[in-house]
Phi, psi and omega in degrees: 000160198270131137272147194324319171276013148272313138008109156300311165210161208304176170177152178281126176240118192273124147272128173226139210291153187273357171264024183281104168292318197257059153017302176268330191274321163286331176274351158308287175329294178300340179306316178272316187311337242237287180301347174253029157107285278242140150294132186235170174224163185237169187195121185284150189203147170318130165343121173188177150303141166291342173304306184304309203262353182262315158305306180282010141263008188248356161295317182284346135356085179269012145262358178075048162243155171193148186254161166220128160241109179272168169315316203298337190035086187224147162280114183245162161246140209216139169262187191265334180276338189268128162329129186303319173278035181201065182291160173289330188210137163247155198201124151298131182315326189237050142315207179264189205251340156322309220281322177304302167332305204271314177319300189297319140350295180291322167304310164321299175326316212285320163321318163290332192055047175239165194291130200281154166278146195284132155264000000 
């Protein structure tokens, strides 16, 4: 994994486990982020929780945001501030794909500090 100061530039840094299946359902995620302006970086990772990967991405983060999508395949969204077992939004990976879309939406959102979308 990129240490925080390998970045180029600030960016929402997405983990995601190399074992992620749902393709399509993952690109939702960067789409809403994509659609509210904010840069993201995605960084492929050894098998874990999505918890483990959405915190130690929202540290590597200069904005102190960060996404995990785990084997487990569940999506967490994690602020840097937030207690590591108490991420802000969890989500399934293979939920509806709005809802995915949306997840990602909020990650932006949080960056911005305008009000997040109803999951």
């Amino acid at each position: 994994m990129k240490s925080k100061n390998s970045y180029s530039r600030p960016t929402i840094v997405i983990y995601a486990s190399e074992k992620i299946q749902e393709e399509q359902n993952f690109n939702e995620i960067v789409w809403g982020i994509e659609e509210e302006g904010i840069p993201y970086s995605v960084c492929s990772c050894d098998k874990r929780k999505s918890e483990d990967l959405g915190y130690e991405a929202s540290t590597e983060s200069a904005f102190e945001v960060g996404l995990g999508v785990g084997e487990d395949e569940i999506i967490t969204l994690h602020h840097r501030k937030l207690k590591k077992s108490e991420p802000l939004f969890s989500l399934n990976l293979k939920s509806e794909s709005y809802k995915i879309r949306i997840m990602g939406a909020n990650a932006a959102r949080l960056v911005k500090g305008i009000p997040l979308k109803n999951l």
